[in-house]
MOPAC internal coordinates of N, CA, C and O (Angstrom, degrees):
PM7 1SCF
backbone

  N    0.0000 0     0.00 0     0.00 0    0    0    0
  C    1.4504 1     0.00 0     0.00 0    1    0    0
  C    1.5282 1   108.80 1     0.00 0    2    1    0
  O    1.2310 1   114.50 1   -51.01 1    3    2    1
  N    1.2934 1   128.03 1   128.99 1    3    2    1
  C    1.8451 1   124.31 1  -176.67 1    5    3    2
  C    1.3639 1   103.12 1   -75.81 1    6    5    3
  O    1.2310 1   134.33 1    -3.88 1    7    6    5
  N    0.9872 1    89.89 1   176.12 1    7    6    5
  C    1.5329 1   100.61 1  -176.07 1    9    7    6
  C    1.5826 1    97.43 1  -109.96 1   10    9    7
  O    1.2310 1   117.23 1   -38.33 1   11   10    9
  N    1.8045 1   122.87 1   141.67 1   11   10    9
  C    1.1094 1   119.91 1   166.99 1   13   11   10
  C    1.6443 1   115.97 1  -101.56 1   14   13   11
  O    1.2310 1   121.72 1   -13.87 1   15   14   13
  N    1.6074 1   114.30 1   166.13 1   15   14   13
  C    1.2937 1   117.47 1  -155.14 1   17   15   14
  C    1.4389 1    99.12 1   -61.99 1   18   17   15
  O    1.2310 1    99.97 1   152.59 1   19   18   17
  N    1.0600 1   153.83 1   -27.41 1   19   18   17
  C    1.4445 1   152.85 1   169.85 1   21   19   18
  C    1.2151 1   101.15 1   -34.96 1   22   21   19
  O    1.2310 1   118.90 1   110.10 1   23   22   21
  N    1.2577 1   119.70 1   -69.90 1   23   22   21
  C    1.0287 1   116.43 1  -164.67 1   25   23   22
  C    1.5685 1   139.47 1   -61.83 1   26   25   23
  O    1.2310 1   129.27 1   152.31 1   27   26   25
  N    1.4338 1    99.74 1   -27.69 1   27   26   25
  C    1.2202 1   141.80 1  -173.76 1   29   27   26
  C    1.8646 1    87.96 1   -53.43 1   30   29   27
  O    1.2310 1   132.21 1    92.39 1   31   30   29
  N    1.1349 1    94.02 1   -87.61 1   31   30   29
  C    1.7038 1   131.57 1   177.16 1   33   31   30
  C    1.2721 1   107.80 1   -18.44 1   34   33   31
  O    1.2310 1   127.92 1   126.10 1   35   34   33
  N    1.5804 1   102.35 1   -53.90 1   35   34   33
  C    1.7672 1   112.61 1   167.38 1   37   35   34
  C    1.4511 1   115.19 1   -38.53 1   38   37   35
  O    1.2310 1   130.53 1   115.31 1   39   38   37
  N    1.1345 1    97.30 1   -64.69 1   39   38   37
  C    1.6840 1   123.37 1  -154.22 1   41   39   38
  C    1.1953 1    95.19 1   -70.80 1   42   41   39
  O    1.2310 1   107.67 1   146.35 1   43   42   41
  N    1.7964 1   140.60 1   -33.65 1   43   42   41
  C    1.3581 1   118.90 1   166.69 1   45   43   42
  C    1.4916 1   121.63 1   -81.58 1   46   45   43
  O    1.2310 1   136.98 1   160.48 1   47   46   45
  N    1.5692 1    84.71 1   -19.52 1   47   46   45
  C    1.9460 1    93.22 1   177.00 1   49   47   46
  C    1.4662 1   119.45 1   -59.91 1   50   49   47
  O    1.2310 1   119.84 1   162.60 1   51   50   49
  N    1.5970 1   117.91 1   -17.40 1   51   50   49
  C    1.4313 1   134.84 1  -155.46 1   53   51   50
  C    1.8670 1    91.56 1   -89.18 1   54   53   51
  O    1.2310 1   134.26 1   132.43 1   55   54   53
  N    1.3774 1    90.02 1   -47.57 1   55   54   53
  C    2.0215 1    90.09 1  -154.00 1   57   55   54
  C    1.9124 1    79.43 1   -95.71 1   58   57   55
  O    1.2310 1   105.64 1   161.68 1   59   58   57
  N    1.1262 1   144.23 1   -18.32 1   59   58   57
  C    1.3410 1   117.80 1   175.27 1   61   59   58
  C    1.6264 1   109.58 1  -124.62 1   62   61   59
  O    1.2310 1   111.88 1  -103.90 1   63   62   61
  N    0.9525 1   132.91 1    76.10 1   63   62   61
  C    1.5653 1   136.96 1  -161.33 1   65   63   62
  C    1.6983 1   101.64 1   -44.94 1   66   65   63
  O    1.2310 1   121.89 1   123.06 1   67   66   65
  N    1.4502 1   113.99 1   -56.94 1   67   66   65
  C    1.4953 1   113.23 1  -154.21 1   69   67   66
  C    1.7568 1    84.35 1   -71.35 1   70   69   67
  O    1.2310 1    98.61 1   175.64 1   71   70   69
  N    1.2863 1   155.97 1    -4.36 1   71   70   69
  C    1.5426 1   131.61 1  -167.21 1   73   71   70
  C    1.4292 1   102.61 1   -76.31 1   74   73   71
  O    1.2310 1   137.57 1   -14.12 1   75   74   73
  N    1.3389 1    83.56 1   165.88 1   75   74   73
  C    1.6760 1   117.96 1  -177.36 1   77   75   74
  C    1.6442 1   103.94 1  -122.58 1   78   77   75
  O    1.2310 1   133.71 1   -69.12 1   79   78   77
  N    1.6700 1    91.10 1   110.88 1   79   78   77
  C    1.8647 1    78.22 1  -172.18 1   81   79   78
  C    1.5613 1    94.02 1  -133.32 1   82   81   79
  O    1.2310 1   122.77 1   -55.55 1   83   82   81
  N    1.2403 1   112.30 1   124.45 1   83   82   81
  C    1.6444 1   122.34 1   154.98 1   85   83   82
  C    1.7951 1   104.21 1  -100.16 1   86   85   83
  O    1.2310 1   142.42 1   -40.74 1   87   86   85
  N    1.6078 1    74.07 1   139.26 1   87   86   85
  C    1.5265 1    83.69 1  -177.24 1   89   87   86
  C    1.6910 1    96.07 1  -120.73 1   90   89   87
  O    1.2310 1   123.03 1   -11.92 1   91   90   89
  N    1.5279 1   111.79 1   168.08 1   91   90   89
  C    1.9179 1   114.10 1  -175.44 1   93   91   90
  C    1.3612 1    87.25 1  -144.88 1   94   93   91
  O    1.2310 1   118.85 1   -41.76 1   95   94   93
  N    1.7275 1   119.80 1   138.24 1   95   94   93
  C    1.5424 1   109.16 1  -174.24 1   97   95   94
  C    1.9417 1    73.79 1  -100.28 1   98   97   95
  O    1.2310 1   126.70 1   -42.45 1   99   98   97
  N    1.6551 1   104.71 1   137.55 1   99   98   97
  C    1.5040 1   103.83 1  -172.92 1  101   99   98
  C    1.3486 1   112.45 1   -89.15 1  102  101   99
  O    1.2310 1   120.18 1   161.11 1  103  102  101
  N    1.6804 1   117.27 1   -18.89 1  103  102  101
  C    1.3326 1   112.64 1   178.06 1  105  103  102
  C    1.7367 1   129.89 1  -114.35 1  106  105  103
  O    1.2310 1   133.56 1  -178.91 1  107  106  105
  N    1.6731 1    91.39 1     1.09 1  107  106  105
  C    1.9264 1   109.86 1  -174.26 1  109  107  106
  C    1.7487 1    92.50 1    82.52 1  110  109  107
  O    1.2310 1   107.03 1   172.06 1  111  110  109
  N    1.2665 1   141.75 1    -7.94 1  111  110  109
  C    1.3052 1   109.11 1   178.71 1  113  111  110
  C    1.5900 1   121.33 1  -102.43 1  114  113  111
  O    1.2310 1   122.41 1  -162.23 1  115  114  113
  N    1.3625 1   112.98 1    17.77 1  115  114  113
  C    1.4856 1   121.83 1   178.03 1  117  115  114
  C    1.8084 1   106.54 1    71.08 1  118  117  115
  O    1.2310 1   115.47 1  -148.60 1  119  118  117
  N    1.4369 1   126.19 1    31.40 1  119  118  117
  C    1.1189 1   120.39 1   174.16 1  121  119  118
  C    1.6438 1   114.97 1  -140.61 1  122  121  119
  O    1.2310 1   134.80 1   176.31 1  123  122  121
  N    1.3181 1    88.97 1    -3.69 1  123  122  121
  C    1.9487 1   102.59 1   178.87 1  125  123  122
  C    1.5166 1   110.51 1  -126.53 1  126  125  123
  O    1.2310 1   112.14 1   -76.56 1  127  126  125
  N    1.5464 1   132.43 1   103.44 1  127  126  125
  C    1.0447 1   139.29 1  -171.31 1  129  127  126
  C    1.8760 1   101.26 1  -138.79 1  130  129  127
  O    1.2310 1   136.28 1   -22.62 1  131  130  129
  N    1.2491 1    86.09 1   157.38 1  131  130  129
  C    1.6566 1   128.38 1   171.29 1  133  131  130
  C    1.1237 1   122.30 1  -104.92 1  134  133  131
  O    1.2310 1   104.33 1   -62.80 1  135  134  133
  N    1.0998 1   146.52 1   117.20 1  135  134  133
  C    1.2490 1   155.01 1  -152.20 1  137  135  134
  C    1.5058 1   119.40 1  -140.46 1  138  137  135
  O    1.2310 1   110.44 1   -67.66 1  139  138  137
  N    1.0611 1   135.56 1   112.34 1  139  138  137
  C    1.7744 1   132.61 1   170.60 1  141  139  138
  C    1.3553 1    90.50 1  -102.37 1  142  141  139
  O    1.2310 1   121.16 1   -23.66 1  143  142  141
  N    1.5452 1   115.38 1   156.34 1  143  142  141
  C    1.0853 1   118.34 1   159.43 1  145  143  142
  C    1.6577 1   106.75 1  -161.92 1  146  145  143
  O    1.2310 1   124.84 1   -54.56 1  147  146  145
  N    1.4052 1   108.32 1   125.44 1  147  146  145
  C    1.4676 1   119.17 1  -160.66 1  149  147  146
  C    1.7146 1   100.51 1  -117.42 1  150  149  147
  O    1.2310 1   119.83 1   -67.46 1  151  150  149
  N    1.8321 1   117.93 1   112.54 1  151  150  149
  C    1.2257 1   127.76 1  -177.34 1  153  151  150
  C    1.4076 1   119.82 1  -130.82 1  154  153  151
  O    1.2310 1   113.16 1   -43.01 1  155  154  153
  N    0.8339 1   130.54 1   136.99 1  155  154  153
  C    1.9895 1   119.02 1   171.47 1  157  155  154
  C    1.7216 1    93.85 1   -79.14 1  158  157  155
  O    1.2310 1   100.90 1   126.74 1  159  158  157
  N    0.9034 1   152.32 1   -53.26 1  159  158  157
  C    1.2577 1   125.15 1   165.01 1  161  159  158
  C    1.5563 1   125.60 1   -31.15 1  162  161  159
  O    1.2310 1   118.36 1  -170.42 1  163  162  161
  N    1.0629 1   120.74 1     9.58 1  163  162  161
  C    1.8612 1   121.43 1  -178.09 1  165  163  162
  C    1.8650 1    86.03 1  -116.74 1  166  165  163
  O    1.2310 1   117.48 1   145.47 1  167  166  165
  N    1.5949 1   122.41 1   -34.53 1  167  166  165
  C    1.3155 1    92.26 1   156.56 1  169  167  166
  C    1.2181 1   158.23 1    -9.03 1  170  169  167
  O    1.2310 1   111.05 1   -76.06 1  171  170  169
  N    1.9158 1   134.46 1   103.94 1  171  170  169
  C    1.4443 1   102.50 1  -156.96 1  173  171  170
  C    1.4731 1   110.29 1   124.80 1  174  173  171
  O    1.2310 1   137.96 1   105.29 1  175  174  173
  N    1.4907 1    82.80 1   -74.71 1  175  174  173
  C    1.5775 1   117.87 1  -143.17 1  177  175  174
  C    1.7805 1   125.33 1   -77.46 1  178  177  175
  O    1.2310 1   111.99 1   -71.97 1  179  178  177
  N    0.8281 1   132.71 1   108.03 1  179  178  177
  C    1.8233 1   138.30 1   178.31 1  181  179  178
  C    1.4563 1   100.37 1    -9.26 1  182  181  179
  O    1.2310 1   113.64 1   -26.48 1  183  182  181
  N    1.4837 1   129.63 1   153.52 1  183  182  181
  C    1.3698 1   113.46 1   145.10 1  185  183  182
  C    1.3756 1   124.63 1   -50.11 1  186  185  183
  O    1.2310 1   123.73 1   134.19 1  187  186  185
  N    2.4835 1   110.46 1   -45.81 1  187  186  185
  C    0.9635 1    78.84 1  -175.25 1  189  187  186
  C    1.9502 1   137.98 1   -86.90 1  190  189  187
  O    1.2310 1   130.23 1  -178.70 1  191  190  189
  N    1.4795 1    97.88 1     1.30 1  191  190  189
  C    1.2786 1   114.11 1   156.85 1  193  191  190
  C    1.7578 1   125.05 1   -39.68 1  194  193  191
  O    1.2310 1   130.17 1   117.19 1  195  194  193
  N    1.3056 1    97.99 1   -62.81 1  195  194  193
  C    2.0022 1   105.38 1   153.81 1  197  195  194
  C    1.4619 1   116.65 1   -32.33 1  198  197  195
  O    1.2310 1   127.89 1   111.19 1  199  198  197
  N    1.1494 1   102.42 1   -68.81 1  199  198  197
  C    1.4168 1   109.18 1  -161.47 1  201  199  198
  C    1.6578 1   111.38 1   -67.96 1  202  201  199
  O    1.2310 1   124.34 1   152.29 1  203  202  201
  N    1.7364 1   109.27 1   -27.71 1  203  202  201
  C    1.4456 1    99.82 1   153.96 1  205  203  202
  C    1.5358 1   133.48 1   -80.86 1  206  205  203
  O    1.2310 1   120.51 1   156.56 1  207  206  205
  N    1.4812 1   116.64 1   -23.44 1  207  206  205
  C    1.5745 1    97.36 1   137.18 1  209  207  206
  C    1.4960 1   148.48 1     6.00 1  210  209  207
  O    1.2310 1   144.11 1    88.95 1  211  210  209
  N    1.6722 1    70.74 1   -91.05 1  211  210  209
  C    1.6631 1    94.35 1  -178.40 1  213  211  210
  C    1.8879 1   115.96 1   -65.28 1  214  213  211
  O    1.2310 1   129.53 1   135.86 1  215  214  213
  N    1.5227 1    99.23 1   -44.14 1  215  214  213
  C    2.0896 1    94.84 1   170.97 1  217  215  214
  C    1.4164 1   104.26 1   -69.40 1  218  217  215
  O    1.2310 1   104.63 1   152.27 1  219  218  217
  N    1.0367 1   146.00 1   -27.73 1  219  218  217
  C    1.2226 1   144.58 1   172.60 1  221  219  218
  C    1.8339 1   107.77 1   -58.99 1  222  221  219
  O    1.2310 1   122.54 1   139.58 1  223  222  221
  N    1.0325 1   112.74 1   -40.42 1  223  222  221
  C    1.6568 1   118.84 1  -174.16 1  225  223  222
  C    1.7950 1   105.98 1   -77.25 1  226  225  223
  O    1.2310 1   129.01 1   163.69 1  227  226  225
  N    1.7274 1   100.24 1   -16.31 1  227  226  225
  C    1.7865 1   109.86 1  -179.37 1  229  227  226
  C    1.4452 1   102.01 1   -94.25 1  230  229  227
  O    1.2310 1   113.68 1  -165.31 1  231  230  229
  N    1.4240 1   129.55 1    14.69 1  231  230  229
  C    1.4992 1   120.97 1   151.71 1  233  231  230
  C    1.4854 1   111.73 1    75.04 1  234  233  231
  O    1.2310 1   125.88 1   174.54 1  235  234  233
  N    1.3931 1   106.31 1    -5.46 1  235  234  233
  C    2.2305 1   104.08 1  -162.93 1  237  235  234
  C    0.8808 1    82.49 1   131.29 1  238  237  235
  O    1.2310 1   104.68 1    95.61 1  239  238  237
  N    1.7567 1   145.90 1   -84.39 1  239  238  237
  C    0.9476 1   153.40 1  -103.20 1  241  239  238
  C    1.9526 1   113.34 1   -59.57 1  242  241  239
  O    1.2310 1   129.68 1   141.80 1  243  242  241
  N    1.2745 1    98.94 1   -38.20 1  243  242  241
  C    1.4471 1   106.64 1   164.56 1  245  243  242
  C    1.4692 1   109.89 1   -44.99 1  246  245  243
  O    1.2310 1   121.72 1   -50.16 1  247  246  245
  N    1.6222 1   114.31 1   129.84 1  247  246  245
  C    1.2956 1   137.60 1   159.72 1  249  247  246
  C    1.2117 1   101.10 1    69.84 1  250  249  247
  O    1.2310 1   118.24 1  -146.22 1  251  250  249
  N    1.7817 1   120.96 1    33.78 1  251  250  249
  C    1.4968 1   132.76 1   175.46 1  253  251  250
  C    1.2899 1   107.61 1  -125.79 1  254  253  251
  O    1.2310 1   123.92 1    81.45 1  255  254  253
  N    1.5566 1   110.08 1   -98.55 1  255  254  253
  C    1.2557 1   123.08 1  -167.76 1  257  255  254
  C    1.6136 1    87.30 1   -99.73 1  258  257  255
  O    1.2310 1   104.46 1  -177.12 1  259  258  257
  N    0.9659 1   146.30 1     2.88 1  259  258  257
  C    1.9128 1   146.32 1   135.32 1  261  259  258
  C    1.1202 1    99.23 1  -101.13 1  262  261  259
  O    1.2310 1   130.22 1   -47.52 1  263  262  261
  N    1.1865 1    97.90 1   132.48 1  263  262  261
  C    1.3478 1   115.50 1   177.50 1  265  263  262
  C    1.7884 1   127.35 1   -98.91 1  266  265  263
  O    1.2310 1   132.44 1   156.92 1  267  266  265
  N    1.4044 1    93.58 1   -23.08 1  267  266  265
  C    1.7692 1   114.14 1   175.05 1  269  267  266
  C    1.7957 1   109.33 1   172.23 1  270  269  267
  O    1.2310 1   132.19 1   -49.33 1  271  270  269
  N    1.7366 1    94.06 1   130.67 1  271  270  269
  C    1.2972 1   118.97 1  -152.04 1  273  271  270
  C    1.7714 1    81.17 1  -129.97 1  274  273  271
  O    1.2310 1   119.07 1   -76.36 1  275  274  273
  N    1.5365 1   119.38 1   103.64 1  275  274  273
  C    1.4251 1   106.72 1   153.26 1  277  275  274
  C    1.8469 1   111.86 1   -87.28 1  278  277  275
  O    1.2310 1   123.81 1   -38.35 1  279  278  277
  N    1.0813 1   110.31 1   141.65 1  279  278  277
  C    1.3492 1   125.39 1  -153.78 1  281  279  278
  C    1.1481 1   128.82 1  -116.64 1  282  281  279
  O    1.2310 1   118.33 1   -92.51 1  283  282  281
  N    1.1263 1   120.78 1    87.49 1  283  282  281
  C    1.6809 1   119.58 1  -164.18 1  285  283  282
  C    1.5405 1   103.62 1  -100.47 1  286  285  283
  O    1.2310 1   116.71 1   -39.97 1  287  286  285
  N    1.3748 1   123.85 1   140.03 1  287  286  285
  C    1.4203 1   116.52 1  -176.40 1  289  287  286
  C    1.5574 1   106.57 1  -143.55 1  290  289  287
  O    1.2310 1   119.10 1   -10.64 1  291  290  289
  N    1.3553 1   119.33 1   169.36 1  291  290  289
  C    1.7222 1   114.10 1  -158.27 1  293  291  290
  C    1.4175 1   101.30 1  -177.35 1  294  293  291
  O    1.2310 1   128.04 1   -30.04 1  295  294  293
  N    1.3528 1   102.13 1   149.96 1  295  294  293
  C    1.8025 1   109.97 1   172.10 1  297  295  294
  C    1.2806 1    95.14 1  -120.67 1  298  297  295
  O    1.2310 1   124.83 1   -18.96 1  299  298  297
  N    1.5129 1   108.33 1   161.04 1  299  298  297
  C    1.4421 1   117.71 1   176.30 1  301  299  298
  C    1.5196 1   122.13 1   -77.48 1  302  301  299
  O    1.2310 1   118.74 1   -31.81 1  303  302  301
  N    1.0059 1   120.01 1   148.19 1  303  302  301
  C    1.4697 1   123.27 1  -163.36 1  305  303  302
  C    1.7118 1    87.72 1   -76.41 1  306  305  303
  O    1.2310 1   106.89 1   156.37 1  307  306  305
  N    1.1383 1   142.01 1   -23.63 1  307  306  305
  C    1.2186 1   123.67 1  -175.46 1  309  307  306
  C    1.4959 1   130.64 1  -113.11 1  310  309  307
  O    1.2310 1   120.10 1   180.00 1  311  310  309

C-alpha cells in the first residue's frame, strides 16, 4: 500500500519539528514524490548527512512502501 504525502510530512515533521516540507506526488500514484525539506538541524551538516536525516525520519519505509523520494534538502539562511 504507498504511502500518501500526509503522511510522509508527518514522519519528517516528527524527527525534525522546525522543517518546512512540501511534498509533489510526481507520478499521481502515491509512490513517486518530490520532497524539499528546509531545517536548521541540516545546519553544519553534508547534503549527504541531510538526506540521511530525512530516510531516517521514513522509519524503513524508503524503497518499501515509498518507492522514490527525489530529495531536496536546505538550512535556513538565518
Amino acid at each position: 500500500m504507498p504511502m500518501n504525502a500526509h503522511e510522509i510530512e508527518s514522519m519528517i515533521r516528527a524527527a525534525l519539528p522546525d522543517a518546512v516540507v512540501e511534498i509533489k506526488d510526481l507520478a499521481g500514484d502515491g509512490d513517486h514524490y518530490a520532497a524539499t525539506v528546509t531545517s536548521s538541524a541540516f545546519k553544519g551538516k553534508s547534503r549527504v548527512q541531510q538526506h540521511q536525516m530525512v530516510y531516517a525520519a521514513l522509519q524503513g519505509h524508503m524503497g518499501g512502501t515509498l518507492h522514490a523520494l527525489a530529495l531536496t534538502t536546505l538550512a535556513p539562511d538565518n
